[in-house]
BALOBA-1460 file (C-alpha; in Angstrom, 3 decimals):
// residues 335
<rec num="1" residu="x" x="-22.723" y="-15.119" z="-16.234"/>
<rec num="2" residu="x" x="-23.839" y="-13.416" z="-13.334"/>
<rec num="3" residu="x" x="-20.940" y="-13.105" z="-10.262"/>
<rec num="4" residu="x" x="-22.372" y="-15.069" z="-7.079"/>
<rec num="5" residu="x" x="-23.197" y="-13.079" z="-4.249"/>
<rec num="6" residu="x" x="-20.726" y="-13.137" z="-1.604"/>
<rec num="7" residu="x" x="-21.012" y="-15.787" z="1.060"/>
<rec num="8" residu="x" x="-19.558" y="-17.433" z="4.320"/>
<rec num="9" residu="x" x="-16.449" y="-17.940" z="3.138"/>
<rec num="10" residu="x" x="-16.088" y="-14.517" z="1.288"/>
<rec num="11" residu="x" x="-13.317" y="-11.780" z="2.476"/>
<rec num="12" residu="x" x="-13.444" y="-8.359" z="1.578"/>
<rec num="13" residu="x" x="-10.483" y="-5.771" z="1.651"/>
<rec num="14" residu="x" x="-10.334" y="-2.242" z="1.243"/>
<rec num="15" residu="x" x="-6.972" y="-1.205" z="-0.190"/>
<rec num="16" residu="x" x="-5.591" y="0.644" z="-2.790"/>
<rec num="17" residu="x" x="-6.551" y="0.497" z="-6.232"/>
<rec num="18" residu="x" x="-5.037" y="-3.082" z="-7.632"/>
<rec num="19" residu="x" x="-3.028" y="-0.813" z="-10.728"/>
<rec num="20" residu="x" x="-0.912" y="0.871" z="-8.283"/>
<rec num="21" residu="x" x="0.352" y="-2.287" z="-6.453"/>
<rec num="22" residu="x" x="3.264" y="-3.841" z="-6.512"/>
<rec num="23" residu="x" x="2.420" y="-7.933" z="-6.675"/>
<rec num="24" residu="x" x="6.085" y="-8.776" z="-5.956"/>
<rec num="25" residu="x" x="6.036" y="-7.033" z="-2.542"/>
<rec num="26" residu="x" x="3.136" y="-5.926" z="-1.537"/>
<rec num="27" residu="x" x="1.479" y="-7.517" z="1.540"/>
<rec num="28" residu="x" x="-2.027" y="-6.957" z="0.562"/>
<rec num="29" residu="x" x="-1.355" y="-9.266" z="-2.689"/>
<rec num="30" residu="x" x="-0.132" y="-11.765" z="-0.945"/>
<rec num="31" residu="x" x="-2.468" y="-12.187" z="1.997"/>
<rec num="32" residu="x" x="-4.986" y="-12.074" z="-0.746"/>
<rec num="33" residu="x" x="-3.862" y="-14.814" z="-2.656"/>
<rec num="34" residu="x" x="-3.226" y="-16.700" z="0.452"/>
<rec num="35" residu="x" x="-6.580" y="-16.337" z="1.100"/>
<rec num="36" residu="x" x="-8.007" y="-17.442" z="-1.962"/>
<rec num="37" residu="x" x="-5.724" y="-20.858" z="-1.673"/>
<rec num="38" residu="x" x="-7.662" y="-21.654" z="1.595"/>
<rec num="39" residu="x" x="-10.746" y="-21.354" z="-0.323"/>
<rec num="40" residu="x" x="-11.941" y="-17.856" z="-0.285"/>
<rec num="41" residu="x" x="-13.817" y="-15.775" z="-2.211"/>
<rec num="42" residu="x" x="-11.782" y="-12.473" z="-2.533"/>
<rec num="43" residu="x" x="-13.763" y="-8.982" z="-3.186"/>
<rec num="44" residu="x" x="-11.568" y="-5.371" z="-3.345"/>
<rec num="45" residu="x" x="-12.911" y="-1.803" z="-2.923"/>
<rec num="46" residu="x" x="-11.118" y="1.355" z="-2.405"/>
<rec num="47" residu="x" x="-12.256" y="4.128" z="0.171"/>
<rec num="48" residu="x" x="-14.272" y="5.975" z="-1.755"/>
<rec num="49" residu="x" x="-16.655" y="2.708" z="-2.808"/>
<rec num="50" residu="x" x="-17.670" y="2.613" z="1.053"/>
<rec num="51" residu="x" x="-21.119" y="4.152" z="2.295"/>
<rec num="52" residu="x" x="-23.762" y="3.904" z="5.004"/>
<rec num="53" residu="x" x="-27.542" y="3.696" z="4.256"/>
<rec num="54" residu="x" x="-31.087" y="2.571" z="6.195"/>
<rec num="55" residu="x" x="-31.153" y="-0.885" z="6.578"/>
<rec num="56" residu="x" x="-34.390" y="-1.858" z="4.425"/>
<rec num="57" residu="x" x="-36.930" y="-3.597" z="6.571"/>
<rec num="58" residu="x" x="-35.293" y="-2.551" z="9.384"/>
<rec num="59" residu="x" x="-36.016" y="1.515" z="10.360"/>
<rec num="60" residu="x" x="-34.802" y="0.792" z="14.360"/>
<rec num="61" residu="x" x="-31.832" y="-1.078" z="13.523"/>
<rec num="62" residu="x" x="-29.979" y="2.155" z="12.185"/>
<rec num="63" residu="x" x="-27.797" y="2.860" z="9.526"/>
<rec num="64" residu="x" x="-25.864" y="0.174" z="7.801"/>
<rec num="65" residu="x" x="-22.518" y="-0.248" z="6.533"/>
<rec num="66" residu="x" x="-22.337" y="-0.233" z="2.440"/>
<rec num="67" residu="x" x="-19.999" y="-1.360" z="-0.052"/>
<rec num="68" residu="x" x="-19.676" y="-1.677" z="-4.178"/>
<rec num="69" residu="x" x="-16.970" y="-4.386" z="-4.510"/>
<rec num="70" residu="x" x="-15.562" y="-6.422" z="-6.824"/>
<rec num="71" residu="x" x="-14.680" y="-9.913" z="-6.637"/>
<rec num="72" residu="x" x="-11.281" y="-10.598" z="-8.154"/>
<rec num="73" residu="x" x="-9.330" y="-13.900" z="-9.208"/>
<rec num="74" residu="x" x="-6.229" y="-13.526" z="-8.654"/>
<rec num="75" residu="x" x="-3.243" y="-15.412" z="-10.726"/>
<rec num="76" residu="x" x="-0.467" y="-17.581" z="-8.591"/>
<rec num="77" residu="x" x="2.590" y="-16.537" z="-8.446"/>
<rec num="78" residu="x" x="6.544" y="-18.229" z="-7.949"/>
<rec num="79" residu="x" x="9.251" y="-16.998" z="-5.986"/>
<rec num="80" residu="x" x="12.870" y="-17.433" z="-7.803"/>
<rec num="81" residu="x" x="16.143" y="-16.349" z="-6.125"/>
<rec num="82" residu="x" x="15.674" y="-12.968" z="-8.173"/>
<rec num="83" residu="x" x="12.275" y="-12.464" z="-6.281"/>
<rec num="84" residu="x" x="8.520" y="-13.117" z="-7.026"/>
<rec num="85" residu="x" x="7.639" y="-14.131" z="-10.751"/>
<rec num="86" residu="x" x="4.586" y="-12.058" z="-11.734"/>
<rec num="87" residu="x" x="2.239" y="-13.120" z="-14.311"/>
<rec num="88" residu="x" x="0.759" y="-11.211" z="-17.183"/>
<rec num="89" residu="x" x="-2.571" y="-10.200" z="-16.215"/>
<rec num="90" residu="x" x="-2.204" y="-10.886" z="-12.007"/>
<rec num="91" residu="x" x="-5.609" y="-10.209" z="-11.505"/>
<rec num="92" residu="x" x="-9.385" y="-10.548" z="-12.959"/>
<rec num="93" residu="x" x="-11.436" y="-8.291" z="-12.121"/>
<rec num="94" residu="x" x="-15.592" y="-9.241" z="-11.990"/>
<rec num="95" residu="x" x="-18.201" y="-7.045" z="-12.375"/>
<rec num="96" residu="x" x="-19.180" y="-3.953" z="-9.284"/>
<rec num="97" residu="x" x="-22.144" y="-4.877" z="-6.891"/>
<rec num="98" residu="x" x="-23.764" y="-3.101" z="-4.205"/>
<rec num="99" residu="x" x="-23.611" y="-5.046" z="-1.219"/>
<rec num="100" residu="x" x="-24.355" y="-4.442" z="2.907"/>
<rec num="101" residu="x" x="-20.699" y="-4.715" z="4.230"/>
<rec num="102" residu="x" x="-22.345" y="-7.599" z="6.484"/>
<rec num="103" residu="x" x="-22.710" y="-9.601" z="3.845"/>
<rec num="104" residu="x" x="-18.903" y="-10.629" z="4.417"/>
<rec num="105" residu="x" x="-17.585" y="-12.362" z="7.340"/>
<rec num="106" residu="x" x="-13.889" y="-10.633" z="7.403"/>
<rec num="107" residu="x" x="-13.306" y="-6.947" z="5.758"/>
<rec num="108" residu="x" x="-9.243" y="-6.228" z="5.553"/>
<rec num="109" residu="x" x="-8.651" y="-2.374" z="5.888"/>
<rec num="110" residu="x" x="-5.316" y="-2.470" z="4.215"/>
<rec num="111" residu="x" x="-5.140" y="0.970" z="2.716"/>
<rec num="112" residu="x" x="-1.679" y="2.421" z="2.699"/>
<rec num="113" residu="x" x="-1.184" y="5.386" z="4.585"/>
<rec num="114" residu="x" x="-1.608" y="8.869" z="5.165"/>
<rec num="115" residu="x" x="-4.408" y="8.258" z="8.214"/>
<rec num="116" residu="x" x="-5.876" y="11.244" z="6.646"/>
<rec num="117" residu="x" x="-9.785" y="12.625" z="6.722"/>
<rec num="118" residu="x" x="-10.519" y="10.091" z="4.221"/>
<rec num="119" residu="x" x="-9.147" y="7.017" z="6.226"/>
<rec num="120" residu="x" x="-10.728" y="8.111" z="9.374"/>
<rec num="121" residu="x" x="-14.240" y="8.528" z="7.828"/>
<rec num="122" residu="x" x="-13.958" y="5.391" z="6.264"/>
<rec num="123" residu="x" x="-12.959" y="3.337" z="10.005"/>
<rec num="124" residu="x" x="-16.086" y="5.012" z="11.270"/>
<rec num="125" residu="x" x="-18.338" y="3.340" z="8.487"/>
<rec num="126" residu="x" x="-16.367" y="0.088" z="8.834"/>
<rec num="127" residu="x" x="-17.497" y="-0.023" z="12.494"/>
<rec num="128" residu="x" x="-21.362" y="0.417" z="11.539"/>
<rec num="129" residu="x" x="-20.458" y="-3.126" z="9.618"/>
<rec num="130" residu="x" x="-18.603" y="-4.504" z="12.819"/>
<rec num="131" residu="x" x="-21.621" y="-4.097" z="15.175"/>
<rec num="132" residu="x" x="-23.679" y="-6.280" z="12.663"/>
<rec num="133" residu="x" x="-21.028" y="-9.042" z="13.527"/>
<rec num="134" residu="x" x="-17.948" y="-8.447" z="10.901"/>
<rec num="135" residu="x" x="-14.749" y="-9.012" z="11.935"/>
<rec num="136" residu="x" x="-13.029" y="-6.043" z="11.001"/>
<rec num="137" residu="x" x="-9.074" y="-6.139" z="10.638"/>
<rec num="138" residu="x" x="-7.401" y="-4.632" z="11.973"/>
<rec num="139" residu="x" x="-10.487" y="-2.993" z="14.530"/>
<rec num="140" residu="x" x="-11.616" y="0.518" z="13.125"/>
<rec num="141" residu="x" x="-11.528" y="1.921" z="16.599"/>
<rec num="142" residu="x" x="-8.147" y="1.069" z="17.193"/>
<rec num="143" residu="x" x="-6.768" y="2.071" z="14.133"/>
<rec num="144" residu="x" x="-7.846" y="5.635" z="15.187"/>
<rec num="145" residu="x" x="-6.592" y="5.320" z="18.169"/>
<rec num="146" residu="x" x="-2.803" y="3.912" z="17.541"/>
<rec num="147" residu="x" x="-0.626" y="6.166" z="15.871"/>
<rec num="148" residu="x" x="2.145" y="4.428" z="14.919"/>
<rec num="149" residu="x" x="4.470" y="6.635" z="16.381"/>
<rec num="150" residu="x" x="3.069" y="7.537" z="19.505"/>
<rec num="151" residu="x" x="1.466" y="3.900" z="20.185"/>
<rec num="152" residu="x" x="5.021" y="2.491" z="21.448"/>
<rec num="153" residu="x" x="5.056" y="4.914" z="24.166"/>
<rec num="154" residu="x" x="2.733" y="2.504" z="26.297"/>
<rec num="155" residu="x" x="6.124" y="0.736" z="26.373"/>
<rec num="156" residu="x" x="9.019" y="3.294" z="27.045"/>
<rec num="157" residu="x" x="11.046" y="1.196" z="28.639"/>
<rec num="158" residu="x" x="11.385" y="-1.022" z="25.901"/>
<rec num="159" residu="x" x="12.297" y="2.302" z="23.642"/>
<rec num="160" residu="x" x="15.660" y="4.559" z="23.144"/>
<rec num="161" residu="x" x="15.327" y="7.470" z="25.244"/>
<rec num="162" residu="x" x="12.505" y="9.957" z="23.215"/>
<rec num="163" residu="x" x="10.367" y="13.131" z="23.300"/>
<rec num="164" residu="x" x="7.815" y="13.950" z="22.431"/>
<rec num="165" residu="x" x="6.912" y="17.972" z="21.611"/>
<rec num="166" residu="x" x="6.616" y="20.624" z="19.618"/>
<rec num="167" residu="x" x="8.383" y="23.063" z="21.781"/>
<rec num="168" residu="x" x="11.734" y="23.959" z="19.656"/>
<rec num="169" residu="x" x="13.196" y="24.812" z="23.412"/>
<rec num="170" residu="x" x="12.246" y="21.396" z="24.794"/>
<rec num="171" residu="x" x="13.785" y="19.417" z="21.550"/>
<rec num="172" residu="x" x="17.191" y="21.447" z="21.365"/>
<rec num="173" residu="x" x="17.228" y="20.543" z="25.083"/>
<rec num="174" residu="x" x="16.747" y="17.201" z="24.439"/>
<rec num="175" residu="x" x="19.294" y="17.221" z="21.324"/>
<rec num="176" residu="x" x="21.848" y="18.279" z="23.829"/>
<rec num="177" residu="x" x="21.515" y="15.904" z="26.040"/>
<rec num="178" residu="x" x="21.731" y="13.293" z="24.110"/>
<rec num="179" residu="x" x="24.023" y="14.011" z="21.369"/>
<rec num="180" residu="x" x="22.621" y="12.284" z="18.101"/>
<rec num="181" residu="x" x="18.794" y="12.378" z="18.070"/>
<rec num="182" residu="x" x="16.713" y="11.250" z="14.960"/>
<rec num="183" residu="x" x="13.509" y="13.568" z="14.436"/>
<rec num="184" residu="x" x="10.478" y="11.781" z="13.017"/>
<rec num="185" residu="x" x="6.974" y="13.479" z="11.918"/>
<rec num="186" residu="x" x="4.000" y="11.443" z="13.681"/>
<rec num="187" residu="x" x="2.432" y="11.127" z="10.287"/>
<rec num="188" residu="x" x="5.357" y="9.802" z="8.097"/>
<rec num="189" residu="x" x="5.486" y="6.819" z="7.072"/>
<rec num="190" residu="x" x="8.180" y="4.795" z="5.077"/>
<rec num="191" residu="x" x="10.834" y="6.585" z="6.322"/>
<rec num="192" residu="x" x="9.681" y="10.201" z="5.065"/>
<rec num="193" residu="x" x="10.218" y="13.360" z="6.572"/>
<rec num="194" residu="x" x="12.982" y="11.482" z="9.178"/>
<rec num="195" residu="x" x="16.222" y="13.518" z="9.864"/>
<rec num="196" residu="x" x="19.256" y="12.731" z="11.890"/>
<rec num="197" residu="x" x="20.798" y="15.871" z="13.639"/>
<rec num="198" residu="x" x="22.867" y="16.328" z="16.958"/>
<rec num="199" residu="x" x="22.745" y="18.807" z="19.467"/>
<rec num="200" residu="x" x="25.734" y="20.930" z="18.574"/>
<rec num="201" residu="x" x="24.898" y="21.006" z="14.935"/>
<rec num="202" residu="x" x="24.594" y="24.479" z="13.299"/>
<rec num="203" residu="x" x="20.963" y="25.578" z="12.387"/>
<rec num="204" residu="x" x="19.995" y="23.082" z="14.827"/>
<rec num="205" residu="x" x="16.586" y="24.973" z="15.867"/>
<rec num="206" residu="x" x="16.147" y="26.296" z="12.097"/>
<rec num="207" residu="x" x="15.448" y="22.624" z="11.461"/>
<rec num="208" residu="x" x="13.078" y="22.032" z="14.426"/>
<rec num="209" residu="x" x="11.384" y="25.379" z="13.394"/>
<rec num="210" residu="x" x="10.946" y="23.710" z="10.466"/>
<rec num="211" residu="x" x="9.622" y="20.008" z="11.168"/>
<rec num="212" residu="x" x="7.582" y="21.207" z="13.910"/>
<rec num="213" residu="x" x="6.001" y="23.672" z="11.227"/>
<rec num="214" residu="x" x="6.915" y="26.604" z="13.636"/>
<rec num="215" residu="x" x="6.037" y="24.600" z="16.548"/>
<rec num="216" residu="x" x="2.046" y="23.735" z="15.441"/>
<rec num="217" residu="x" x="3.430" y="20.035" z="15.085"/>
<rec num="218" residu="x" x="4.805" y="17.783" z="17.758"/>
<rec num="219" residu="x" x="7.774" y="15.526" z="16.472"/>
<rec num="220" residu="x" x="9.045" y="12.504" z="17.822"/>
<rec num="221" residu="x" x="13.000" y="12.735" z="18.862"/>
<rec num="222" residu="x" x="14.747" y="9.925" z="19.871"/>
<rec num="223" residu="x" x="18.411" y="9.036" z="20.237"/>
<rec num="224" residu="x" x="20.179" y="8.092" z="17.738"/>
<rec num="225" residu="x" x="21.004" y="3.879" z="17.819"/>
<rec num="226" residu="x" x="24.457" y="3.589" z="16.260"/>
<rec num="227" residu="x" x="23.041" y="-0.696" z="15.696"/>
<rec num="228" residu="x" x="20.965" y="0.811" z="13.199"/>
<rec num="229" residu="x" x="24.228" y="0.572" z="10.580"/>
<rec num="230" residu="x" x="23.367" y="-3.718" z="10.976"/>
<rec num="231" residu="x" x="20.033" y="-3.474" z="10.029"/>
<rec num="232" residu="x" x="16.080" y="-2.557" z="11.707"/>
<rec num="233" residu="x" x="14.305" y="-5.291" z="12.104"/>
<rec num="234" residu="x" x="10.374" y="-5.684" z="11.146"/>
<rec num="235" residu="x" x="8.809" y="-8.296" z="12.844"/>
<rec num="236" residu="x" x="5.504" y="-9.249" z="11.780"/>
<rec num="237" residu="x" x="2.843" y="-10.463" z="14.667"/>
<rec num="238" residu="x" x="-0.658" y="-12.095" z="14.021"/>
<rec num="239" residu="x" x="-2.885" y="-12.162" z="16.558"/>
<rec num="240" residu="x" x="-0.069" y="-11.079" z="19.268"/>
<rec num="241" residu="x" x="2.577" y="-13.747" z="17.881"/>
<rec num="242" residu="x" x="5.454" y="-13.288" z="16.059"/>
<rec num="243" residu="x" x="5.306" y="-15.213" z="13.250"/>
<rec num="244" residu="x" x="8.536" y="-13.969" z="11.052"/>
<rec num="245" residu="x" x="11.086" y="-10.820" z="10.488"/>
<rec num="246" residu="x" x="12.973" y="-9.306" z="8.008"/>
<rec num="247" residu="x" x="15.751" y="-7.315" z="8.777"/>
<rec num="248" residu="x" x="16.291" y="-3.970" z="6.503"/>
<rec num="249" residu="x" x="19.691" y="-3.312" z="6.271"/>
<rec num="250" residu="x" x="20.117" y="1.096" z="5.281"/>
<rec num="251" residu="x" x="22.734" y="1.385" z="2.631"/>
<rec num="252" residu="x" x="26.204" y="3.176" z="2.641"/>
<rec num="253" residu="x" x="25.505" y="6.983" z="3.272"/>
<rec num="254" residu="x" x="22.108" y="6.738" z="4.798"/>
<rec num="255" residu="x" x="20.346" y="5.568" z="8.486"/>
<rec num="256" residu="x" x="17.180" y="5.076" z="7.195"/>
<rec num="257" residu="x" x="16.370" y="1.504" z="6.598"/>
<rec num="258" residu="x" x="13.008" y="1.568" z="5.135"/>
<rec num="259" residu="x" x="12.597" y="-0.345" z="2.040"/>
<rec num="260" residu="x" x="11.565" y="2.247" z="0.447"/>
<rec num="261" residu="x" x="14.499" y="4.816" z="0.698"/>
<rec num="262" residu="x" x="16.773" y="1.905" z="-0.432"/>
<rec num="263" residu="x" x="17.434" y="-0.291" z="2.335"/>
<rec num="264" residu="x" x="18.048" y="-3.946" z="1.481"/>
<rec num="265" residu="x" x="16.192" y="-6.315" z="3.146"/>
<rec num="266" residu="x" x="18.228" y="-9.744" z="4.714"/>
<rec num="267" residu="x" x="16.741" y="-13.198" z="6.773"/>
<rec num="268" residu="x" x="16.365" y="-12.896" z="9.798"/>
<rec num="269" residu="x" x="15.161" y="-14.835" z="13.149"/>
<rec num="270" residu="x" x="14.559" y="-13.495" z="16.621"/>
<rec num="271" residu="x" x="16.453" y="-12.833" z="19.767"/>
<rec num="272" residu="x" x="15.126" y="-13.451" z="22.934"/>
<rec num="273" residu="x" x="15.259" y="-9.982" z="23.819"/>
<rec num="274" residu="x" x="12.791" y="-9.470" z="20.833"/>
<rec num="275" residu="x" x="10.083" y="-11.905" z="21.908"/>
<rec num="276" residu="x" x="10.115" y="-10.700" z="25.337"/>
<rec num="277" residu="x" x="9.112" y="-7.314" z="23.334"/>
<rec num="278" residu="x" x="6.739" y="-9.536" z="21.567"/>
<rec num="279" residu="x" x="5.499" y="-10.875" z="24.547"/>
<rec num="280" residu="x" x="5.070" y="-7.529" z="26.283"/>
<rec num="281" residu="x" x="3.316" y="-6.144" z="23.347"/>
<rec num="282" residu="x" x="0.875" y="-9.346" z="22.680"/>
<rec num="283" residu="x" x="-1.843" y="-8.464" z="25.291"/>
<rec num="284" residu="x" x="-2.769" y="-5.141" z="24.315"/>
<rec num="285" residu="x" x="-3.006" y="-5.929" z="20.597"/>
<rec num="286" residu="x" x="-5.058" y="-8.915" z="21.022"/>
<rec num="287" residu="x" x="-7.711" y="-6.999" z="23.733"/>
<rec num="288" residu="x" x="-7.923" y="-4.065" z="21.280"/>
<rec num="289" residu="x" x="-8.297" y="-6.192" z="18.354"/>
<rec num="290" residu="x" x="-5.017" y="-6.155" z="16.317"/>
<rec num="291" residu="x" x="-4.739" y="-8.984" z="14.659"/>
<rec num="292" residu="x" x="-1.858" y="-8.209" z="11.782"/>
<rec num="293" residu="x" x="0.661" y="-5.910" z="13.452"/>
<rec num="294" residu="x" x="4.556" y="-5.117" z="11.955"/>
<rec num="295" residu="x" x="6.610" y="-3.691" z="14.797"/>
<rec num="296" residu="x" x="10.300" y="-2.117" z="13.939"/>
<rec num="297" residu="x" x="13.269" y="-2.984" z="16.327"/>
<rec num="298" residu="x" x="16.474" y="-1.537" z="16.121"/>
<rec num="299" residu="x" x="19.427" y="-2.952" z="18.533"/>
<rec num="300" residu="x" x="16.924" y="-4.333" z="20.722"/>
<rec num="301" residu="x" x="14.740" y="-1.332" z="21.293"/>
<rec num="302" residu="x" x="11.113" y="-0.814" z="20.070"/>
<rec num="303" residu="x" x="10.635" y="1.808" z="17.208"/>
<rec num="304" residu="x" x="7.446" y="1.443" z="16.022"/>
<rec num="305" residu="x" x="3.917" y="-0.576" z="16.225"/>
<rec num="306" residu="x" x="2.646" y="-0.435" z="12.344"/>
<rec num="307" residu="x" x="-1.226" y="-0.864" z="12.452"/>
<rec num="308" residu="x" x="-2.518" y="0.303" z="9.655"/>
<rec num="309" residu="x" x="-1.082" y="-1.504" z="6.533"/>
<rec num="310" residu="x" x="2.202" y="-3.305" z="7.757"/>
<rec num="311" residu="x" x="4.766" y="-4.902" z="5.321"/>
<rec num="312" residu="x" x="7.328" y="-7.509" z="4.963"/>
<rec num="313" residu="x" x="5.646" y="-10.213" z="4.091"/>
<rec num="314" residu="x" x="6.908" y="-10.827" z="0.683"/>
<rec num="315" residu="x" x="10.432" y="-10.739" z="1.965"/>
<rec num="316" residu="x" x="9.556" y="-12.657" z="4.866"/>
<rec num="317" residu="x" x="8.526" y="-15.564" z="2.532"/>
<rec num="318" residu="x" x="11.158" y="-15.027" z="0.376"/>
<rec num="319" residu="x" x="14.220" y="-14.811" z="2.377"/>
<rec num="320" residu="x" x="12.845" y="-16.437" z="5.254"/>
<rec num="321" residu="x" x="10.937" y="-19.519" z="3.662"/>
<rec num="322" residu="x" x="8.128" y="-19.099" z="5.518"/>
<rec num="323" residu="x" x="4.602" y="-19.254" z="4.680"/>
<rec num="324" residu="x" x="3.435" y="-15.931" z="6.585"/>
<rec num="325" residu="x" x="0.553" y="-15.387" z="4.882"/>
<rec num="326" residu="x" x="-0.787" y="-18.549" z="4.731"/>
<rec num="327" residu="x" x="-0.766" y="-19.020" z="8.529"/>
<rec num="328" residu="x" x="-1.967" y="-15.519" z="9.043"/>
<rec num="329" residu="x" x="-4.865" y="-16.763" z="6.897"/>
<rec num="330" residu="x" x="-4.867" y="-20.002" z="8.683"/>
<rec num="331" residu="x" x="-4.829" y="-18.620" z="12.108"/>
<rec num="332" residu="x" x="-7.708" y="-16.239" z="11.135"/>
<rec num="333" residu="x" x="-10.028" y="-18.605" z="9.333"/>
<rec num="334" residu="x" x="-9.507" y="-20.744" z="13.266"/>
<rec num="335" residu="x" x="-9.821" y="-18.107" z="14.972"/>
């Protein structure tokens, strides 16, 4: 039997290949099963299945977006007080078709990180679909344009003290200034590549020699937030709201908190000092078309805006009880 073409209430998202995820905690799954419980028809391609080509019957109109996707059925799963149940096949593949990207009304570009050549090209043929009327999320323009480092800066204030540079003279400087500095590369993610140093620390500019790749690369340095032993918090925002958090907790030995370097994740809620950040933040990612945006607090102070592919919802649901990717999917299907 012959898969239906996609129709109006047919979503389409661009992620990794469905073998390499995790269904117990990755964000994609969920919002992609949350989806398909409000009715959806869910599709997946990867990068490299997206194209551009003349638009037939149409030689002014320019070149289209393209797309061979798959629809996919994906199993339920249950969440136990050891974590997500997952069933034995999660997911159904159908068979590949050609289609114009157009012919879906929402594309997801949830492809994990590196923003590399690949991921660039591939949010500049995403935008040939969004000026046929897709909704495109989050907006290919703007994931070019926020880094997820460098993005927070529109809000310093709401930041620990940090440079920016690749200058090894200008990050010792700031090192002694401010005692314990953490150096982060602008294209890590997941808490790679992030070192904790201090100013008086021997082989202090052997090490910026080294993450600044002999000063080609600028680093982020920022002061060092001794709250970070209770935990960073990722607080996930649709459409400019916050709509749950997790707090990551690093453990003994380390000041990383990422999930993925071992950091154990706890419920959480919100102070007000975090949804004033919220609030401050919520204009900008709504006018530049953000609509599913994790941001990391620590003690307070604004560490990151994660644009690309954020995380947290599993443990959000989890921990937390509530249903974030169901009202993300809600709130988008209103919208």
């Amino acid at each position: 039997m012959a898969t239906p073409a996609p129709g109006t209430n047919s979503q389409l998202f661009v992620i990794d290949p469905l073998e390499r995820l995790n269904p117990a905690k990755d964000s994609s799954v969920a919002l992609m099963q949350a989806a398909q419980r409000a009715g959806q028809q869910i599709w997946v391609c990867t990068l490299q299945d997206l194209s551009a080509a003349e638009r037939p019957g149409a030689p002014l109109a320019g070149h289209g977006g393209r797309v061979r996707a798959q629809p996919v059925t994906l199993a339920p799963m249950e969440c136990s007080p050891s974590g997500w149940q997952v069933p034995e096949p999660w997911f159904v593949l159908g068979e590949p078709q050609q289609l114009p990207l157009d012919a879906f009304p929402w594309v997801w570009m949830r492809k994990d990180p590196p923003v590399d050549e690949a991921y660039l090209y591939a949010t500049h043929l995403l935008e040939l679909a969004e000026r046929h009327g897709v909704r495109v999320l989050n907006r290919p323009a703007s994931l070019r344009a926020w880094n997820e480092k460098l993005g927070a800066l529109r809000w310093s204030h709401l930041m620990a003290p940090t440079l920016v540079s690749s200058q090894v003279d200008q990050l010792a400087a700031f090192a002694t200034g401010h005692g314990d500095v953490v150096l982060k590369p602008l294209g890590g993610r997941a808490g790679q590549g992030v070192v904790r140093s201090h100013g008086g620390a021997p082989g202090l500019r052997a090490l910026l020699e080294l993450v600044t790749d002999q000063q080609r690369l600028p680093v982020m340095a920022q002061a060092f937030l001794p709250g970070v032993t209770a935990g960073d918090k990722r607080i996930l925002l649709v459409d400019g709201e916050p709509l749950g958090a997790v707090n990551r907790k690093p453990m003994a030995g380390e000041f990383r908190s990422n999930l993925a370097v071992g950091g154990a994740p706890e419920a959480t809620g919100l102070t007000e000092a975090e949804r004033q950040i919220c609030a401050a933040l919520a204009p900008a990612l709504q006018a530049e078309g953000l609509f599913f945006v994790g941001i990391d607090v620590i003690d307070g102070r604004l560490s990151e805006i994660n644009v690309t592919s954020p995380t947290g919802v599993r443990e959000v649901e989890r921990l937390g009880g509530i249903p974030l990717a169901d009202q993300t999917i809600e709130r988008l299907l209103a919208s």
